[in-house]
N, C-alpha and C positions, 0 to 999 in steps of 0.2 A: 323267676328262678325257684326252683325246689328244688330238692336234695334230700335223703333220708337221713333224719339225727346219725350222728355216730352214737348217741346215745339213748336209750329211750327213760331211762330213771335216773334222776338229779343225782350226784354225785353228795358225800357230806360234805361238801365245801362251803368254806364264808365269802367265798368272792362271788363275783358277777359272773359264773361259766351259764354257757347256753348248751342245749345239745348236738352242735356242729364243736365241741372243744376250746372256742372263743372265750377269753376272759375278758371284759370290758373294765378295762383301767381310766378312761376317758370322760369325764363326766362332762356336758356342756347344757349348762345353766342359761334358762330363760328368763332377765330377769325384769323381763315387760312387752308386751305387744306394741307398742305405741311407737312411731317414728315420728321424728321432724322433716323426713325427704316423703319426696313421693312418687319413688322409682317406675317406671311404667311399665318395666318386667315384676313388679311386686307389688301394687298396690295401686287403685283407681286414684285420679284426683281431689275427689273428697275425703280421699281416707278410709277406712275400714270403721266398724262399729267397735269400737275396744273393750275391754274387759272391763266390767264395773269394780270399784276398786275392791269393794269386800271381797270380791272371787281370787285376787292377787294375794302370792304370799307375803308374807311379814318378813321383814328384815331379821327376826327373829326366827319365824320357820324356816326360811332359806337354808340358815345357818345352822338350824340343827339337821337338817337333811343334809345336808352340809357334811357336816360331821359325821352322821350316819353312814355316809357311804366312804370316807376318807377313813375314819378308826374302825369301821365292822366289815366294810365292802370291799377293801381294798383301792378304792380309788386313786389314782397319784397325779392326774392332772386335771384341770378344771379351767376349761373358758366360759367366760360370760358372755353373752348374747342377749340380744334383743329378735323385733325391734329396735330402739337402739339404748342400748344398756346405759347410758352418760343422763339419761332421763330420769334414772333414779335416784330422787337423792339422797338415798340411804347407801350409794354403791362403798363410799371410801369406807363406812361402819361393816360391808359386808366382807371389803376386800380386806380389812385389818382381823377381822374375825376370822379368817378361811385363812391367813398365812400364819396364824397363829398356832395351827394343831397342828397336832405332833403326832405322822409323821406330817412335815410340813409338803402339801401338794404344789404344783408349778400354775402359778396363776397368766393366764392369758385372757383378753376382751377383742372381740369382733365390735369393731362400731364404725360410725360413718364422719366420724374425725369433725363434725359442725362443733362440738364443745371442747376438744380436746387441746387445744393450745390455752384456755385457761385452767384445764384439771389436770394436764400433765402430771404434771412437779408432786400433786397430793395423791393420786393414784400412785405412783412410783412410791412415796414416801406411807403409804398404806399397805401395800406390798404386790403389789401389780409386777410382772416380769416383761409380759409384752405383749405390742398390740396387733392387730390386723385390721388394716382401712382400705373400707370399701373407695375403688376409684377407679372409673371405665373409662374417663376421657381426660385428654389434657386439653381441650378447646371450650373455652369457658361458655361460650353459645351451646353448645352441645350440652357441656354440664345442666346447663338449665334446663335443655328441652328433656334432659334424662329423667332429670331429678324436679321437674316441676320449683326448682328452687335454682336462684343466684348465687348460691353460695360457696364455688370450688375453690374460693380465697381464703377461704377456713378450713377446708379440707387440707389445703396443702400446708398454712399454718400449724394445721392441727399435727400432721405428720411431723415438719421441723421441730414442733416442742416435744413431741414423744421422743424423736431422735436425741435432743438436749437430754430431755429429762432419763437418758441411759433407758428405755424402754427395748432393749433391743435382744431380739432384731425385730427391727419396722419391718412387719408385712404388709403389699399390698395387693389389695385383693380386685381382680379387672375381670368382667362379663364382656365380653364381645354380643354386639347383636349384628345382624348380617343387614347391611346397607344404613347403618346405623353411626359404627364406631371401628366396624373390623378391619378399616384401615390402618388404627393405631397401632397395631400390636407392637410394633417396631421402638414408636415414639415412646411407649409406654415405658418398654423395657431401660431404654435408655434413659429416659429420667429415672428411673430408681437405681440403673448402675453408677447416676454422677450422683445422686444425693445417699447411696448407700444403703438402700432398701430393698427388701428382698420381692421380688414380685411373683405372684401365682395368681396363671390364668384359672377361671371356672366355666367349665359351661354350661348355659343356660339350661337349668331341669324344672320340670313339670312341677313349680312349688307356686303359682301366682294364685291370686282368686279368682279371677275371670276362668279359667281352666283350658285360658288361649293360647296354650304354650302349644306350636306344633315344631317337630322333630326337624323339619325342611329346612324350620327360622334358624336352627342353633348352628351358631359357631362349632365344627367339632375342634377336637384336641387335634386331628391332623391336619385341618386346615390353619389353625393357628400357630405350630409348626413351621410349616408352610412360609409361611408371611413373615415367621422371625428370620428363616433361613436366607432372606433374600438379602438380610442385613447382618448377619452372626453367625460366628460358625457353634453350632450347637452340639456335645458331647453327651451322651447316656451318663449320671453320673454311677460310680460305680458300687455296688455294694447291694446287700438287700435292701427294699424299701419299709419292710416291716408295715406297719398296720398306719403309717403317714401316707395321707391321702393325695398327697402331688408327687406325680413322676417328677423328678428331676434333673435339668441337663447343667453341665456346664457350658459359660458364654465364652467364647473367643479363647479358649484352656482354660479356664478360671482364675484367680478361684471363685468368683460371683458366680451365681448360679441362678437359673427360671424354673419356675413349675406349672405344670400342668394338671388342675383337677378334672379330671373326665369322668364323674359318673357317671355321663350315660353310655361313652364309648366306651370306655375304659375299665369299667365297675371292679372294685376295690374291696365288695364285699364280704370274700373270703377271709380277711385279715383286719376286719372294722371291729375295733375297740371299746366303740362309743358306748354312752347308754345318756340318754337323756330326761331333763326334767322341764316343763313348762312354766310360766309365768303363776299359773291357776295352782300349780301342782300336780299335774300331770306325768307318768313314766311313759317315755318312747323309747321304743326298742329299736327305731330307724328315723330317722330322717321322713322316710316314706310311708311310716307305718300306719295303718287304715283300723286302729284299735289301739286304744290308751288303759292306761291303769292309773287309777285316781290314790292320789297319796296322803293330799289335805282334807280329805273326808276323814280318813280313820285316825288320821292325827290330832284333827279338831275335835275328835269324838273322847280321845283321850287315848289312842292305841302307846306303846313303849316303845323304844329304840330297836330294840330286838325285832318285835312286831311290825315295824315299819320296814327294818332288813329283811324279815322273810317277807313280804309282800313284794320287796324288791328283787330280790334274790329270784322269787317264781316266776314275776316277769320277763326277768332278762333269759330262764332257763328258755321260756316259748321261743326266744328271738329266731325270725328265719331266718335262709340262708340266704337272702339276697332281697334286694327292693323289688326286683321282677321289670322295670321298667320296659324292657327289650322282649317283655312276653307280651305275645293276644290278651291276656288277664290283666293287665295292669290296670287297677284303679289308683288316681291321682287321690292323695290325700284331701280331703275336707278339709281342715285347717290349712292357710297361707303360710308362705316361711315367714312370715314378718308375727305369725303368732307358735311356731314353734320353735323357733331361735336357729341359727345357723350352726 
């Protein structure tokens, strides 16, 4: 996708505007490469080569970049991301320092729910608001052969203590893959409407390392649709959607409600908020994007608060207008999602 800036010189503003008129409120923190699953839409069975720990930032850098985008950028919400974020054990010192500024941002974590029924209750009581777990199947054979790991009896533990520990609202997060799981979509949704979870479909994008993702394999958002319709009656919900990345319908008149993230049918990037940061330290201006801006170099060198905001501030102004996926052009990112965080 291209499109000509609406503008071509940066405005004097302190937030994150790009030149399509986007302001990125969104900040979504990376804050490890490393997982414990070993999803076969994300990661070979040995695992990836991970980041040497010197290259990772400090529990202390985190959180002044942290800050820097929260008191100078205007940041107001902030998800943690991995890898799977629960691997750090600096998270509850990160999450107590980030609910701490003033103004106070909305803390959210993506993770894959293997440790979270023992950290619920300190995440929550650190300042965690809520979480999103990843979960494609309720057929625990499946589980395994997905996830290379036994483990969907902690996954759904992990959900129940989030749910306890007020983390809400439980989101979960389900990949269809086509002769895989895509039967479930139905089972899915109903186990989160009796346990009180909110569910969002994703579909499968061009982020693995193999760079085996073809178009044919994915689930789209209309066939998955499809498949709930056979069992729900499904309603448009009404309203703008603003710059939240799941369509949403209501189930059977609501008020529970499904989502659907369709980047690749659906692209949302007119209205993307985001602006991200890596494990390493890295600025991405997309999900997709094929060009990073390095932030723990000049930080480590000794640059100021200021100095770090304008470094940030010029990246996000480059940001394009779209991932391009759905053009001749598209190149798949270098980096896997499991090292630029969801």
């Amino acid at each position: 996708m291209w499109r000509m800036p609406t503008r071509t010189t940066r405005p004097d503003e302190s937030r994150l505007i790009d030149g399509f008129g986007r302001i990125a409120t969104d900040l979504r923190v990376s804050l490890t490469d490393r997982c414990n699953l070993r999803c076969t839409y994300c990661m070979p069975a040995e695992g990836l080569d991970w980041l040497p720990g010197p290259q990772l930032l400090t529990a202390a850098e985190l959180i002044r970049l942290i800050t820097i985008a929260v008191q100078r950028l205007g940041v107001s919400e902030i998800r943690f991301t991995g890898g799977e974020p629960l691997l750090r054990r600096d998270l509850d010192e990160i999450l107590a320092a980030t609910a701490g500024l003033t103004p106070r941002p909305t803390l959210s974590l993506t993770t894959n729910g293997l440790g979270l029924a023992r950290r619920a209750g300190a995440l929550r009581a650190a300042g965690l608001d809520r979480v999103n777990v990843s979960l494609d199947t309720l057929d625990s054979t499946r589980f395994a052969r997905l996830t290379r790991r036994d483990r969907m009896a902690d996954v759904l533990a992990g959900l129940a203590a989030a749910r306890a520990a007020g983390l809400m609202p439980v989101k979960v997060n389900s990949v269809l893959l086509r002769g895989i799981n895509d039967d479930e979509a139905p089972a899915l949704l109903r186990f989160c409407l009796d346990n009180g979870y909110q569910l969002r479909f994703i579909e499968q994008m061009p982020l693995d390392p193999q760079h085996g993702w073809q178009r044919e394999g994915m689930v789209t958002a209309e066939e998955i649709l499809t498949r709930l319709g056979t069992e729900f009656a499904l309603t448009p919900v009404a309203g703008a959607r603003g710059a939240a990345p799941a369509e949403r319908w209501l189930v059977n008149d609501g008020p529970a409600t499904v989502g659907v993230i369709a980047s690749v049918t659906r692209p949302f990037c007119a209205a993307c908020d985001r602006t991200r940061l890596t494990a390493d330290g890295a600025l991405r201006t997309c999900l997709f994007a094929t060009t990073e801006t390095d932030l723990r170099g000049p930080m480590r060198a000794g640059a100021n608060d200021e100095e770090l905001a304008e470094v940030w501030r010029t990246t996000m102004w480059g940001k394009a207008a779209g991932h391009g996926i759905n053009t001749a052009g598209f190149a798949q990112p270098d980096r896997p999602m499991s090292a630029i965080g969801g």
